[in-house]
C-alpha positions as semicolon CSV with decimal commas, in nm:
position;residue;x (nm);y (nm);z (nm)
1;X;0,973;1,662;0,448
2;X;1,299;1,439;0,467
3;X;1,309;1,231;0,196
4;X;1,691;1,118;0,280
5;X;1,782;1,004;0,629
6;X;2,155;0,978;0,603
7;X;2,443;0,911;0,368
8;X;2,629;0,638;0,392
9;X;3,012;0,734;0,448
10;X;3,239;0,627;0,146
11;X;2,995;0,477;-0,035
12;X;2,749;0,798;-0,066
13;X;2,468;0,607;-0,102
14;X;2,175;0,818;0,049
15;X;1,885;0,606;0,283
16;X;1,584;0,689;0,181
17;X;1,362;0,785;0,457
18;X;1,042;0,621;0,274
19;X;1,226;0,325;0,202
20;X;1,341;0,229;0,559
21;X;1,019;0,333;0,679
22;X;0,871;-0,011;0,420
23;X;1,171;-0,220;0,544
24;X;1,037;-0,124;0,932
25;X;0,698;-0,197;0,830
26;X;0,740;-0,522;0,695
27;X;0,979;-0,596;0,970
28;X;0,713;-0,537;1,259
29;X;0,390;-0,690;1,004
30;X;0,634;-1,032;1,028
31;X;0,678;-1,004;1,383
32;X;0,319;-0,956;1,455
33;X;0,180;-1,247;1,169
34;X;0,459;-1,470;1,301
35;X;0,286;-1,387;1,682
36;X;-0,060;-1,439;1,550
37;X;0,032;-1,793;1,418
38;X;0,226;-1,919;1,726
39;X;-0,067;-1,835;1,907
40;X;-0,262;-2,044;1,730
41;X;0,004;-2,277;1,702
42;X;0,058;-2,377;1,368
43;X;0,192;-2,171;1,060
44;X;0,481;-2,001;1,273
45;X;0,764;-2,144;1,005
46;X;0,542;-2,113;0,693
47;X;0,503;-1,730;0,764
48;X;0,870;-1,700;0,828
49;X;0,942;-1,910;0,526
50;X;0,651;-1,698;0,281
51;X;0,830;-1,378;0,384
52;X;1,059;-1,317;0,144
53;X;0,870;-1,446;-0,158
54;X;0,590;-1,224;-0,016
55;X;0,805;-0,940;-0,051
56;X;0,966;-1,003;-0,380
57;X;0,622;-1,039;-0,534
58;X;0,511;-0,788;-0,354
59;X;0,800;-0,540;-0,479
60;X;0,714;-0,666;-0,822
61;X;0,367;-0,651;-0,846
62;X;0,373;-0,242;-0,683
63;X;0,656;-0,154;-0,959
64;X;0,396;-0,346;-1,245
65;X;0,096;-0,138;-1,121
66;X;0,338;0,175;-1,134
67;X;0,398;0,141;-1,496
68;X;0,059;0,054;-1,605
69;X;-0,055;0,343;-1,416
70;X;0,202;0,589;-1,605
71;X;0,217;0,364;-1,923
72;X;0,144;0,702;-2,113
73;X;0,528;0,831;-1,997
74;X;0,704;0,527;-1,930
75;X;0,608;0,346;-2,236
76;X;0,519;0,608;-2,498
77;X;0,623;0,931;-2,442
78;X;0,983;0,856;-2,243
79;X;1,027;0,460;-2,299
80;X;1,403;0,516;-2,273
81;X;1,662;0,722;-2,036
82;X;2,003;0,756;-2,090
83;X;2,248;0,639;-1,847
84;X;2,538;0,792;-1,756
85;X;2,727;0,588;-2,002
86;X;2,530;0,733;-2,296
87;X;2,342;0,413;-2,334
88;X;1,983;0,371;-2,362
89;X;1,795;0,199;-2,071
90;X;1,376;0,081;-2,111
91;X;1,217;0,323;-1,853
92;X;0,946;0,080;-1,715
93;X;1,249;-0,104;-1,593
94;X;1,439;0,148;-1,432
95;X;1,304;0,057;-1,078
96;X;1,631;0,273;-0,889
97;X;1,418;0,598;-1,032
98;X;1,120;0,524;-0,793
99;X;0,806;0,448;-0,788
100;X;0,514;0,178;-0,671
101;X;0,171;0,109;-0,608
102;X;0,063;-0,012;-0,291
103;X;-0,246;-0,184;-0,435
104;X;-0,002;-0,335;-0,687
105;X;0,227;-0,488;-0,453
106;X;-0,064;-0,608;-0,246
107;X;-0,200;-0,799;-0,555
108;X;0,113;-0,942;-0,595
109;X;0,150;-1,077;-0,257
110;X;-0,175;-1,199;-0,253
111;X;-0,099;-1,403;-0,541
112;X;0,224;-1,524;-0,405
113;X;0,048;-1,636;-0,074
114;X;-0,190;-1,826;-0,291
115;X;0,092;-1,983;-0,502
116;X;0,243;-2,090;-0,126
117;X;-0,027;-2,214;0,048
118;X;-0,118;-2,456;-0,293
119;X;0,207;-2,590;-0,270
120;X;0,240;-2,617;0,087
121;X;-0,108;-2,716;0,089
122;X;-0,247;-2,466;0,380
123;X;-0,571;-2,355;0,477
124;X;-0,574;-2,049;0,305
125;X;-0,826;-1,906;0,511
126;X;-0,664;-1,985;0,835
127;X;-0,307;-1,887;0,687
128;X;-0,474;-1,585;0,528
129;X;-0,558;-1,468;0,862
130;X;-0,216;-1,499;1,026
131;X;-0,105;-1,268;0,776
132;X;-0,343;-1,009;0,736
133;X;-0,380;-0,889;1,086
134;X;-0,001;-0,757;1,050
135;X;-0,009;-0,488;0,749
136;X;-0,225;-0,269;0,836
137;X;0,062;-0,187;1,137
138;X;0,318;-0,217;0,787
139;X;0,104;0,062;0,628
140;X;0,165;0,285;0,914
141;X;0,488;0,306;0,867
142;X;0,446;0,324;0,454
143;X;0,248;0,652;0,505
144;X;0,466;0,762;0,770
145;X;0,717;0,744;0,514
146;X;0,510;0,928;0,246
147;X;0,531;1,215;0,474
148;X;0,883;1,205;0,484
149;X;0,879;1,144;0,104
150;X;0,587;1,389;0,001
151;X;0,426;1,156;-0,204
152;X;0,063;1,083;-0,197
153;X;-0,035;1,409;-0,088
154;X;-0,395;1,560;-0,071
155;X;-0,582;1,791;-0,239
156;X;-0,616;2,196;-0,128
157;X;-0,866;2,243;0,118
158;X;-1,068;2,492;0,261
159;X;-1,304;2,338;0,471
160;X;-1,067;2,233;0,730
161;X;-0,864;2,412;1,016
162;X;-0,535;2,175;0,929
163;X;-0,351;2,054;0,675
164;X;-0,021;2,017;0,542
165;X;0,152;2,286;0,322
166;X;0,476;2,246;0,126
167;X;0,757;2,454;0,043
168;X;0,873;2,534;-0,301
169;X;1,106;2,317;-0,454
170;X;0,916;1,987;-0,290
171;X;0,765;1,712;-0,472
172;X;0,411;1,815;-0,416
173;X;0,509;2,183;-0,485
174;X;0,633;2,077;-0,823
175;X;0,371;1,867;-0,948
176;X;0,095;2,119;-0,860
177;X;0,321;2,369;-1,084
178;X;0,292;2,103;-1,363
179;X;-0,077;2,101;-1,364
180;X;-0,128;2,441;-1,353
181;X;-0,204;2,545;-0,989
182;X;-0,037;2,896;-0,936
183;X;0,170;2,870;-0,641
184;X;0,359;3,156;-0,451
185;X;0,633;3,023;-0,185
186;X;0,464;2,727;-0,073
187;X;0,112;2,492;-0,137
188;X;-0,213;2,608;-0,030
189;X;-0,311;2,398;0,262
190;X;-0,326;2,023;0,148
191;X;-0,574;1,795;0,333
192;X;-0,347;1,514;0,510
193;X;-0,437;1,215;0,361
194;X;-0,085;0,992;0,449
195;X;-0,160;1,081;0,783
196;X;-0,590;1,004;0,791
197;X;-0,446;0,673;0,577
198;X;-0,192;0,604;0,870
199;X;-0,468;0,663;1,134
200;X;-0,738;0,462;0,919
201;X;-0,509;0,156;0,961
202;X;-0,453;0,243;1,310
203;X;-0,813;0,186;1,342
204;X;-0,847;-0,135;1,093
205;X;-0,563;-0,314;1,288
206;X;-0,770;-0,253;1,629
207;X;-1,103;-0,349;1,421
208;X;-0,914;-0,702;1,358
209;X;-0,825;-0,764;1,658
210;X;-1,133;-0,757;1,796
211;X;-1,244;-0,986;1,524
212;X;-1,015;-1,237;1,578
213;X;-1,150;-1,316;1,925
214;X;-1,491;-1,320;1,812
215;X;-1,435;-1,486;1,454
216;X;-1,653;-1,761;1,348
217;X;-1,456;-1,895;1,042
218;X;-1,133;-1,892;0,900
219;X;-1,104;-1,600;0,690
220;X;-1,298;-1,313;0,837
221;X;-0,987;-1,127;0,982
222;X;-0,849;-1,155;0,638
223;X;-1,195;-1,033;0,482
224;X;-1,233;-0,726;0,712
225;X;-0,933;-0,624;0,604
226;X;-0,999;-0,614;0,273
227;X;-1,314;-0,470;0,323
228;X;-1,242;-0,207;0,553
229;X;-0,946;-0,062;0,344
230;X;-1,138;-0,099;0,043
231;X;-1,343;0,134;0,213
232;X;-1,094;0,379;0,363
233;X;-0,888;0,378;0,039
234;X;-1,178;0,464;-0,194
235;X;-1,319;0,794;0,020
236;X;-0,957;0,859;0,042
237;X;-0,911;0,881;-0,321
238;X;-1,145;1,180;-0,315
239;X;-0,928;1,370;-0,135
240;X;-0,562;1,248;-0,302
241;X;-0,380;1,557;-0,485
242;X;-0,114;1,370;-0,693
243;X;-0,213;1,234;-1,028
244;X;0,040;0,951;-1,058
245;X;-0,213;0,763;-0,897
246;X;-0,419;0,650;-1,242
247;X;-0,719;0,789;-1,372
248;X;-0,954;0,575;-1,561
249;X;-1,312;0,569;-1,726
250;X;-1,221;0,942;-1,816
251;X;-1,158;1,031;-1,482
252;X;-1,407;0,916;-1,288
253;X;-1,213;0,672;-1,097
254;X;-0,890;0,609;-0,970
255;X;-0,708;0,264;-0,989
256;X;-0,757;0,228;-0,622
257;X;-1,116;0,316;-0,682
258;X;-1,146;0,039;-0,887
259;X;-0,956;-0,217;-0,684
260;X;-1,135;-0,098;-0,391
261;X;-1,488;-0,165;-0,547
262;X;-1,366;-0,522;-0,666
263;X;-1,238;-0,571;-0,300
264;X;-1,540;-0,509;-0,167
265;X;-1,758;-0,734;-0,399
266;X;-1,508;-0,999;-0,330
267;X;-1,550;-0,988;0,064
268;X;-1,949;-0,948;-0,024
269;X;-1,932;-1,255;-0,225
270;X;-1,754;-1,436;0,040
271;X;-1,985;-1,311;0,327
272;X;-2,258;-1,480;0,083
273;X;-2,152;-1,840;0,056
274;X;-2,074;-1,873;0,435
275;X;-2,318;-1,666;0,553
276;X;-2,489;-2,013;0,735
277;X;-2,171;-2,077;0,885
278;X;-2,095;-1,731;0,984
279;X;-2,449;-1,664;1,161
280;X;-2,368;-2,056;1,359
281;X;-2,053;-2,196;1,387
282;X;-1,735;-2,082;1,577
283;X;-1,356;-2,155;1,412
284;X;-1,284;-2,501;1,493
């Protein structure tokens, strides 16, 4: 783990290691969505334009998730901090604490990207595209920074010959010691799930690829992304060790869980109205 990178001189401001690892992410997912739409030449300046409102509703909608998620502390049990100052700050909006949910912040710049494309009046299929085929290449370097961070760490395992183990005193270590594991110097072996996550994307952004040269319609890039991380994110949930996650229908399924099953119907649906056009007809 290496949660901080560096400290900025005279202002002793620590970088985050997760942090830049997002800013990277987004940096290369705009390079490679800008790319996509310049070779299809058209949407070049509307992806360069939707960037930043992507990521402000993006940043929103994973810190919204976050709280609703961990309502139980944030808004019942600790729904102030104190500040330095002595005064009382609201909790859910303390955002410089940490925290976010991917799924959130996907939500919300889904939404945004429909708010854009209504006013701009875009195909939202064809703009849809352009975008998607970038983040899973952003989530690589989100996980890779969840490494760095600790967070979203896997279960204890026994059944495979890796893992990842961490030391006392880590974020992992000390959440396991909340919920009871007994721990000596270090975690029992931990299944990697940022790293499967990272490599599951790996594998998604190759799978889209492939489906943009072959693509029928407008909108299957964007579809088998949703579908195939709906996929990878719900077995992955199985083997997740950290709790801050969300549990819901007493425990049976994660928030992810959930949003992955409504992904998938979604993509299902979609497959269902076109399925004429996407047995026939090539993108225009």
């Amino acid at each position: 783990m290496y949660p901080n990178l560096f400290v900025i001189p005279v202002l002793n401001w620590p970088v985050h290691t997760y942090g830049l690892m997002v800013l990277i992410g987004f940096a290369v997912a705009l390079f490679i969505s800008s790319t996509q739409a310049r070779r299809e030449g058209r949407f070049e300046k509307d992806v360069y334009d939707y960037a930043f409102w992507g990521l402000l509703a993006g940043m929103l909608g994973a810190w919204v998730l976050f709280v609703i998620v961990n309502y139980q502390r944030m808004l019942i049990d600790e729904p102030f901090i104190v500040l330095s100052s002595g005064a009382r700050f609201p909790a859910c909006l303390a955002i410089w604490r940490g925290g976010a949910h991917y799924v959130g912040g996907f939500i919300g710049a889904i939404v945004a990207a429909l708010i854009f494309v209504r006013v701009r009046r875009l195909s939202w299929a064809a703009f849809f595209d352009a975008l998607a085929l970038g983040v899973p290449v952003a989530m690589i370097f989100a996980r890779t920074g969840c490494i760095a961070q600790g967070c979203c760490f896997g279960a204890p395992i026994s059944w495979m010959p890796f893992g990842m183990i961490y030391q006392a005193g880590t974020y992992p270590y000390r959440m396991m010691a909340e919920e009871g594991y007994r721990l000596g110097t270090a975690t029992p072996v931990l299944f990697p799930s940022e790293l499967a996550e990272g490599m599951g994307c790996l594998f998604i952004f190759c799978a889209m690829l492939y489906i943009r040269e072959h693509k029928r319609i407008h909108g299957q890039v964007f579809m088998a992304y949703i579908f195939l991380y709906s996929v990878l994110r719900f077995l992955l949930e199985l083997v997740r060790g950290d709790t801050e996650r969300g549990f819901w229908l007493g425990g049976l399924l994660t928030t992810s869980q959930i949003v992955s099953i409504l992904g998938v119907s979604v993509v299902l649906g979609w497959c269902f109205i076109h399925r004429h056009r996407l047995m026939v007809l090539p993108a225009p």
